[in-house]
N, C-alpha and C positions, 0 to 999 in steps of 0.2 A: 870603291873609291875611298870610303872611308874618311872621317873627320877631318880639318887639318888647324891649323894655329887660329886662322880666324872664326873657325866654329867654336872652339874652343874657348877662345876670348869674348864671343858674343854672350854663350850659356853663361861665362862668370860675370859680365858685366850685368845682363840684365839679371840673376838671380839678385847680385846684390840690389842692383835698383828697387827690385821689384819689394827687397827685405826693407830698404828704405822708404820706400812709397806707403809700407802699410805702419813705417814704424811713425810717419808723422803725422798719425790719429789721437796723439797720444793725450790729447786735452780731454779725449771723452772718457777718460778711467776714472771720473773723481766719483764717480756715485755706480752701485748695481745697477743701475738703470739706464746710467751712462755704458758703462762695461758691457753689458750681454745686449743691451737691447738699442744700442747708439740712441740713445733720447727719444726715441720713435722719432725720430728727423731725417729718414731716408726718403727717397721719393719711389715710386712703386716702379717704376721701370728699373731703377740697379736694383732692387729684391727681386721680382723678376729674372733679369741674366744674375744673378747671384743663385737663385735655385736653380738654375739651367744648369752655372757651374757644377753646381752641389750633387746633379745627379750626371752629369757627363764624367766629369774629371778624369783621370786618368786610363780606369777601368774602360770608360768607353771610348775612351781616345785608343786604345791597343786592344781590345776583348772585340767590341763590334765588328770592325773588321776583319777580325780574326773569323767570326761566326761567319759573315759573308764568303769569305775565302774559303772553308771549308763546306759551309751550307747554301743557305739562300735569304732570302729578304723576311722571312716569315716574324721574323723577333717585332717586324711594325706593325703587329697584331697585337701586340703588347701596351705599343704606345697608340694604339685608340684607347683600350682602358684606362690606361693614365688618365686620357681627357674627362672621362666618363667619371672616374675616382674625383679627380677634382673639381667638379662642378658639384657632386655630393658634399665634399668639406666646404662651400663655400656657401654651401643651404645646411647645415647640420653644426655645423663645430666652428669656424671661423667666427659666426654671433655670440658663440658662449665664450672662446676666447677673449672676447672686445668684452665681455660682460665685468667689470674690475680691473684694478695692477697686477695683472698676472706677470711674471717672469718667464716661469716653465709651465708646459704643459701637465706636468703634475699637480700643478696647485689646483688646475678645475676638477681634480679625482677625491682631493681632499676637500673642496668645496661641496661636492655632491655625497658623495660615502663618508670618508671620515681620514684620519692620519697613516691608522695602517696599509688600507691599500694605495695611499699616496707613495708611501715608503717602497712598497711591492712594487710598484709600475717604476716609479723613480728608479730602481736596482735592478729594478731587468733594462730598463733601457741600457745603465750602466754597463752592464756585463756584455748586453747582444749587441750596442753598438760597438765599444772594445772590439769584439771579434772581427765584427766585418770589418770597422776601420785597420785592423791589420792587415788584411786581407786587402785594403786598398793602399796601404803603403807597402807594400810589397810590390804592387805593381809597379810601384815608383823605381823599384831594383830591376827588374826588366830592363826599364826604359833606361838607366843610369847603366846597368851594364853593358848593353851593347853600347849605347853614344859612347862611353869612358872607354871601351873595350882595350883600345890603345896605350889609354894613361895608364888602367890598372892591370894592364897584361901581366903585370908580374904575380895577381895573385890568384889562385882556384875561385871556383864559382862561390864556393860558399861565402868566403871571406871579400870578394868582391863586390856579392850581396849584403852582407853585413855593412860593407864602408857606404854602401850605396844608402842603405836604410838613414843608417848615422848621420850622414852631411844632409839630407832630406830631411831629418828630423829636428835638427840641430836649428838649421837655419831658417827652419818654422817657426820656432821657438821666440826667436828674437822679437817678429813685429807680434806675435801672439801677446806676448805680456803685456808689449804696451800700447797695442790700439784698439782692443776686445774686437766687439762685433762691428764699430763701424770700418775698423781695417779688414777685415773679412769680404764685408760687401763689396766695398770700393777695389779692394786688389782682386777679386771673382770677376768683377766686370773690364776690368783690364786684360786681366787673363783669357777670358771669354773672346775678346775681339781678337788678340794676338793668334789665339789656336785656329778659331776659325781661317780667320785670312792665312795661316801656314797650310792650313787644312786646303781650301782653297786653291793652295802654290801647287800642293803635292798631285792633286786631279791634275791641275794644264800639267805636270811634270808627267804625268803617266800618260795622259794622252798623245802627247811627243815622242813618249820612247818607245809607246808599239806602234808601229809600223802601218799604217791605215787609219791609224787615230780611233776617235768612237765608232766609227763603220767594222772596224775587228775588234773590238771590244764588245758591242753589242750581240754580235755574231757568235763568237765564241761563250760570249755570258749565259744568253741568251737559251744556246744549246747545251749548256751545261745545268742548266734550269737556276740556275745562278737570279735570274729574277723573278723567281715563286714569290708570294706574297700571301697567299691563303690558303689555309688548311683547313677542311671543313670538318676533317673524324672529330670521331668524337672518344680517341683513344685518348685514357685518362695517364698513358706513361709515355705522351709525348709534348715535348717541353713547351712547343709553340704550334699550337693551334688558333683557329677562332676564338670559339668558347673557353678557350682558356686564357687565350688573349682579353679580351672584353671584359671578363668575369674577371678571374685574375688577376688581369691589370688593375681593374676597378677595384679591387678589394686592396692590394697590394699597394695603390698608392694614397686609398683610405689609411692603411697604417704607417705610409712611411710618412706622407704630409702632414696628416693629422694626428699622429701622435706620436713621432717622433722630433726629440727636443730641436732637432741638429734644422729641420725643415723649419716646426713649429717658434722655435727661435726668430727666423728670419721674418716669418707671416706677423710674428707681434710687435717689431721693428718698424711697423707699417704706420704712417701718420692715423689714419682712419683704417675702420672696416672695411670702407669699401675700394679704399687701395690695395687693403690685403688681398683681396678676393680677385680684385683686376690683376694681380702679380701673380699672381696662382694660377688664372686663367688662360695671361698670354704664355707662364713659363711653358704651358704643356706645347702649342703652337709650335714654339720654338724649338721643344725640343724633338717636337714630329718632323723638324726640317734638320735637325743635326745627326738624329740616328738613319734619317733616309741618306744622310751625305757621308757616315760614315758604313755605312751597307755599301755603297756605291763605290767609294773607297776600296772596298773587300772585294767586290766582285771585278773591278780592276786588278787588281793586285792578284787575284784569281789567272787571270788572262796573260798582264807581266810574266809571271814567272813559271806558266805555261808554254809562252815562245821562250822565255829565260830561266832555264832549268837552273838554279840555286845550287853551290858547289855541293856543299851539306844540305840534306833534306831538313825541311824546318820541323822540328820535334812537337813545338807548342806553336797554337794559330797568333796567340797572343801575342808570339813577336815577331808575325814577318811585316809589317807597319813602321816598326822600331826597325826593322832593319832595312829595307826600302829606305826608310830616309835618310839612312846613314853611310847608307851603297851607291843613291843615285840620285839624290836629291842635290841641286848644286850648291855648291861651298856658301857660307851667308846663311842662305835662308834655310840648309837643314838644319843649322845652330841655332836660328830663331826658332825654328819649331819645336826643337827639342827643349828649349830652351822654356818655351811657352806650355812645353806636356808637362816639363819639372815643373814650371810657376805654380802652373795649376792646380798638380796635386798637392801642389803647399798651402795652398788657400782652403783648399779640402780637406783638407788635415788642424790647419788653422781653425776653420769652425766647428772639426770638432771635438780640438780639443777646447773650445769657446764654451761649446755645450755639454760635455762631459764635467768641466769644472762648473758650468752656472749648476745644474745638477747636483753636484755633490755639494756645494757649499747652499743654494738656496733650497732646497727639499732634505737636507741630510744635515747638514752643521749650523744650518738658521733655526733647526727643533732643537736640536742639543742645546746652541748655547743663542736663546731669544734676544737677547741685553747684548748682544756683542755690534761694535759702530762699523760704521761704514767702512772705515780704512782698514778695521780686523778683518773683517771680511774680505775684503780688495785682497789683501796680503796672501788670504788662505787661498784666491782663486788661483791667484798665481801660482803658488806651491802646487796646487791642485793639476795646474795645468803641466808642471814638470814629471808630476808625480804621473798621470795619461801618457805623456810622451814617453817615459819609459815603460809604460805597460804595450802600448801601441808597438815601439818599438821590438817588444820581445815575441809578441802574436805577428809582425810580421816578418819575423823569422820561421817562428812555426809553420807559417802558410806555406814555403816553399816548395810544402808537398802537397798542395791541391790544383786542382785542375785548372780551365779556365776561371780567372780571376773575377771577371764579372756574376758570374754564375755561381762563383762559390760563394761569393761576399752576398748578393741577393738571395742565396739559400741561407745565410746565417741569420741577415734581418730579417726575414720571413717566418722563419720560429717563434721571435721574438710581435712580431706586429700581429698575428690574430690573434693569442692571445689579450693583446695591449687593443687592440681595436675591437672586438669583444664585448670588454669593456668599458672604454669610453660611450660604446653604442646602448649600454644600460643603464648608461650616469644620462645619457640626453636623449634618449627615445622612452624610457621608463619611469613610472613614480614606484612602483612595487619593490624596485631591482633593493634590495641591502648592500651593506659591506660586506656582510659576512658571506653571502652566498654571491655574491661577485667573487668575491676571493675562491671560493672553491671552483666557481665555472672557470675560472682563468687559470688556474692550478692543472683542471682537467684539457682545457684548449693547450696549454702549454706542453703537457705530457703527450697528448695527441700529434703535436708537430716535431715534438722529437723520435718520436718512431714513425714518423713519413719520412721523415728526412735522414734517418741512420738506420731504419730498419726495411724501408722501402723502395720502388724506383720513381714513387711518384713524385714529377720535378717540383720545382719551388713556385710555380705557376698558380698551385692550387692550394698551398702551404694554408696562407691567411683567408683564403675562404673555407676553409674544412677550421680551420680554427678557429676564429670568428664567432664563427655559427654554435661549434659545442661552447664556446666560452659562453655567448649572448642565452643559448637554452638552457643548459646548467647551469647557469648562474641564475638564471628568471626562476627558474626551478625550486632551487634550492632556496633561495631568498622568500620565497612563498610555502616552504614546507619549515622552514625552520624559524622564518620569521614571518608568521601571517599576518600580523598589526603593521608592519612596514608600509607606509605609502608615504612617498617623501614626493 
């Protein structure tokens, strides 16, 4: 069926709205604290659906169902440990966060150790979000090249992805400069209700077009094992298990909530502690019902085009979601949906390049230069944040050549979080731990996760708890052999 003028026209009207909506935040830039952290004046339910966004976006709006389509339900093995993960950050690291005006998560590494491995955690954050956030704007070319496929038929895949990047990156740019983190939250939670209710549209739309409704959908899912959901081996080179779910999950979103900026941002946003922890808590809830909606999704979409053989076979799972809605979803509301996967990943991209600049200018350019005012600094986040967008922009071009996007971009972060969580776990579980041999246990958890992940099959499941673990003992280790008078 393909697009036609009124999908067309809805995707540009609400993208602009949606660039206007976050551009009239623009009161809260007069201070760092206004900019990255909206005043801490947000209420805990849009921080909440604002990390729901943060970890949905795009990747899981086209990646999850792709997994269902191809596999089975087992990836919600995963999302128990999430739950499990964050009820840990919210007894462990959430009170130390509230403990001072922290900005970044960084600041509590140079509170407890000292400058240098402030600087250390700060640059790696730098560098492994970089990666994976290309990695997530790429996914955004996916979705922009099939929707466009029409408009840009005249150009090859390469250069289609490329324009595709471009106008996604572009037009992120715009409310990013002027409404920091409180246009982040507020356009995430918009975003959030649009997708969903598209999401929504798209299940009655497939229920309708096979032929028996849910009674042949179950049927065929069913016996395609399409609705497994646990896996009890205990094979360490398979991606989704129990124990790797539980375990894994649990460590894995110890490092992504707890010590990465892009999350850790949003939780210090929070009027109180104990809103932080309530918006932490319900996120996971929510997002046990958005990844079971989009598995459901997949294993529909399984069955569709099982009775509806697909002219060309679909190459990558990633986009027969994106194309489904572009095929057969009616005129209207496939435009609002797609409309609402762009918004989306523009919000996601918006906070981080929110938190890739609070970063660079408050743990990196506030040491350089102490004396510099408020408005020098405003000025730099912004440069800062152009300067991201086109590093973003060039990693995700590079991506083009990896696999499922979801999968890739959680194996990038996952290099980078056991080492970083590690760490954090020997600034607030230890008085022994030093800087200096924290720095070495994370040096070693860090090298550790790059040969599981480049030199191994073992998936990303297990990345941050084999890293973790060598960072947390060599580091206790070495902090004790090299510095035995340490007890902080």
């Amino acid at each position: 069926m393909g697009l036609n003028a009124l999908d067309i026209s809805i995707i540009a009207a609400y993208l602009a709205l949606v660039t206007l909506f976050g551009m009239r935040f623009r009161k809260h830039r007069g201070t760092l604290k206004g900019y990255f952290l909206a005043e801490r004046a947000i209420p805990w339910w849009a921080i909440s659906l604002s990390i729901v966004a943060a970890e949905t976006s795009t990747l899981t709006i086209i990646s999850v169902p792709g997994l269902a389509f191809d596999h089975d339900f087992r990836l919600l093995q995963l999302v128990i440990g999430y739950l499990i993960g964050r009820a840990i950050i919210c007894l462990v690291l959430i009170p130390q966060y509230f403990r001072g005006e922290l900005l970044t998560a960084y600041q509590l590494i140079e509170r407890r150790f000292g400058e240098r491995l402030r600087a250390l955690t700060a640059g790696l954050f730098l560098i492994t979000r970089a990666a994976a956030e290309g990695v997530r704007v790429f996914a955004v070319a996916i979705v922009v090249g099939i929707a466009m496929g029409g408009v840009l038929g005249g150009l090859g895949a390469f250069e289609r992805d490329v324009a595709a990047i471009a106008i996604v990156t572009a037009l992120t740019l715009a409310y990013t400069f002027e409404g920091g983190m409180t246009a982040v939250i507020w356009t995430d939670v918009v975003q959030l209700a649009v997708y969903v209710s598209g999401t929504l549209a798209g299940l009655v739309t497939i229920l309708h077009l096979v032929p028996g409704g849910w009674t042949t959908i179950h049927h065929l899912a069913a016996a395609n094992g399409k609705f497994r959901l646990f896996d009890l081996s205990w094979d360490l080179h398979a991606t989704y298990t129990l124990w790797s779910g539980v375990i894994g999950g649990a460590f894995l979103t110890m490092g992504s909530h707890g010590t990465d900026q892009l999350v850790v941002q949003r939780l210090l946003a929070a009027r109180t502690e104990r809103q932080s922890k309530l918006a932490l808590m319900t996120s996971g809830v929510i997002v046990l019902f958005q990844f079971a909606l989009f598995l459901l999704i997949g294993a529909m979409l399984f069955v569709f085009y099982r009775l509806n053989p697909p002219a060309v076979p679909f190459t990558r799972a990633d986009t027969v979601f994106p194309t489904f809605i572009v095929s057969h979803m009616p005129h209207g509301v496939a435009g609002l949906l797609l409309s609402a996967i762009l918004a989306a990943a523009m919000a996601n991209l918006s906070a981080a390049l929110n938190s890739l600049s609070s970063t660079t200018v408050i743990d990196f350019y506030s040491r350089i230069a102490p004396f510099a005012g408020e408005q020098q600094k405003l000025r730099l986040s912004r440069m800062a944040s152009v300067g991201w967008a086109v590093v973003l922009f060039v990693l995700a071009i590079l991506a083009r050549r990896g696999g499922r996007v979801l999968e890739a971009g959680l194996s990038i972060s996952s290099v980078a979080y056991g080492s970083l969580l590690g760490v954090f776990l020997l600034g607030v579980l230890t008085r022994r731990a030093s800087e200096r041999g924290a720095m070495i246990g994370m040096l070693c958890g860090f090298l550790l996760n790059l040969y599981l992940w480049l030199g191994t099959t073992i998936p990303f499941t297990w990345y941050v708890v084999l890293g973790s673990a060598v960072t947390f003992t060599v580091g206790y280790a070495a902090s004790i052999l090299l510095d035995p008078l340490s007890a902080k």
